[in-house]
C-alpha positions in Angstrom: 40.1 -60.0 -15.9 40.7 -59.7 -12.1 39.1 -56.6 -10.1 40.9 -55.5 -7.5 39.3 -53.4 -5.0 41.3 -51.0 -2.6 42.4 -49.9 0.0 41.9 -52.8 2.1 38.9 -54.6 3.9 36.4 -52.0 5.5 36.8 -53.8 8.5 40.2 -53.8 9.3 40.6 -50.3 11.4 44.6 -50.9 12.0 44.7 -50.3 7.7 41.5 -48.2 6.8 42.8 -45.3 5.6 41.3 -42.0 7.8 41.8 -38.9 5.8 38.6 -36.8 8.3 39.1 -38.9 11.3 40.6 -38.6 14.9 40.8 -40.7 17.2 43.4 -43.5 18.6 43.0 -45.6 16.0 43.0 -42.6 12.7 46.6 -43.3 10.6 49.3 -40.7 11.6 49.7 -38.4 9.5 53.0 -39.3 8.1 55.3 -41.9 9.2 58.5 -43.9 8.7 59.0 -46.8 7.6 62.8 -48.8 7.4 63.2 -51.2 4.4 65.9 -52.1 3.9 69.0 -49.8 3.6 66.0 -47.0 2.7 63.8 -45.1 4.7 60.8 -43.8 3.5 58.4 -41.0 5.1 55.1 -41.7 3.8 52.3 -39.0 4.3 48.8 -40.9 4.8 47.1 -38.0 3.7 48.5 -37.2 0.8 50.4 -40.3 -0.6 53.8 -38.4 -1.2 56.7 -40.6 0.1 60.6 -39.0 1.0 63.2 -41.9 0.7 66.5 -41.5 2.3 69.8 -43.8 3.2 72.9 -42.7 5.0 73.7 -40.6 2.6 70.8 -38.6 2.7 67.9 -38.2 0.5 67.6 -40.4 -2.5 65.3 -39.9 -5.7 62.2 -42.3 -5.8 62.9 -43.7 -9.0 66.1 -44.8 -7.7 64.4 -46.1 -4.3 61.9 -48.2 -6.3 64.8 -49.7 -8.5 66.5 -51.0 -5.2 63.5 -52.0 -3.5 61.2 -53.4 -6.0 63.5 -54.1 -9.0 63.6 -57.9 -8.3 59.9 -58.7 -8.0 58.0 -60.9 -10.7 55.4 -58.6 -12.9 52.4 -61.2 -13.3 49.2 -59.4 -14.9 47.5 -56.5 -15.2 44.3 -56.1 -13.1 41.8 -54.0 -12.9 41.2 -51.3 -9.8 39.0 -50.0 -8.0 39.9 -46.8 -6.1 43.0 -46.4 -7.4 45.3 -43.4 -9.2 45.1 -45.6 -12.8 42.5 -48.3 -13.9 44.3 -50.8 -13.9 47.6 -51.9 -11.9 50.3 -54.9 -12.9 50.6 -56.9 -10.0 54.1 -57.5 -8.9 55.6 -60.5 -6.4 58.5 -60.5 -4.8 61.0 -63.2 -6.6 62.8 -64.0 -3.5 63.4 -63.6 0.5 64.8 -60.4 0.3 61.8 -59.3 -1.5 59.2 -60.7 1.0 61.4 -58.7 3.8 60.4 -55.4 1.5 56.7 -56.1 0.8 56.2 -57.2 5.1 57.6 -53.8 6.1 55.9 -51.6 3.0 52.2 -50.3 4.1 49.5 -52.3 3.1 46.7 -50.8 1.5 47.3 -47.7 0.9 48.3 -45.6 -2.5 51.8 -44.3 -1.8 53.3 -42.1 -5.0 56.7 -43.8 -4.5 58.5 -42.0 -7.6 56.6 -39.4 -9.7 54.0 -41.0 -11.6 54.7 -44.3 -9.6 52.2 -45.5 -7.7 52.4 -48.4 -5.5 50.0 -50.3 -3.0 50.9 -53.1 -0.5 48.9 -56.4 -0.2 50.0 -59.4 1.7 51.8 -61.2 -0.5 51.9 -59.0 -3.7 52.6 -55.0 -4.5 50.0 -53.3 -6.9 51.7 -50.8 -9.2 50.3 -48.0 -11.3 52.4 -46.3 -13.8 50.5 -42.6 -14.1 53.0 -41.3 -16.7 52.4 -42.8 -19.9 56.3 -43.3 -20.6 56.6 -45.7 -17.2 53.1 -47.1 -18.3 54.7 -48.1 -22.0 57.7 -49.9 -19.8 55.7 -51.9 -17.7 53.3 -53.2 -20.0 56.5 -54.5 -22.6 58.1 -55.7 -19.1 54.6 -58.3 -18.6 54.3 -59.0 -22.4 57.8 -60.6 -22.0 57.0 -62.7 -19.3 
């Protein structure tokens, strides 16, 4: 089994994640983030995300299902320092989906809809399912594949 460990390399300071640290280089403490038609305000120091389109706010499990509903589910890994043990790792299936994952943080553990976890790599989204219903889902949706 894979082992994952994150957030990302201790040596990258434009990523590290700085909940005690100030400084020019410490993570704001929130931010926004376009993707897409969405917006999403993501607090680095406490993970919660607000998504909102024209229309105004929109609930995160709706925001997830437009952002991420397209990507591949490959595995489930094993993490280190995340909100769940292990994570399914999840690739986008086509351009549109590289355009998401390039303008989603990387490397840090964002609760993108309650009991939805996500985390941003390079070319891959790590996602851990907290509620045991969502958990259930995603592990029929990688049996399938």
């Amino acid at each position: 089994m894979n082992v994952v460990d994150f957030p990302t390399d201790p040596h990258d300071r434009t990523r590290r994640r700085s909940r005690n640290r100030r400084g020019p280089d410490a993570d704001p403490p929130s931010r926004v983030v376009s993707v897409g038609s969405l917006r999403a305000e993501w607090r680095s120091d406490t993970g919660s995300v607000r998504w909102e389109d024209d229309a105004g706010e929109v609930p995160g499990e709706t925001a997830v299902a437009r952002l991420f509903g397209g990507f591949d589910l490959l595995e489930w890994i094993e993490c280190l320092g995340a909100p769940t043990p292990e994570a399914v790792v999840a690739v986008p299936a086509d351009g549109r989906g590289r355009r998401v994952l390039e303008e989603w943080p990387r490397g840090h553990w964002l609760e993108a809809a309650p009991g939805l976890w996500v985390c941003g790599g390079d070319d891959h989204l790590l996602v851990a399912p907290v509620d045991p219903v969502l958990r259930a889902s995603f592990r029929r949706r990688v049996n399938r594949t």
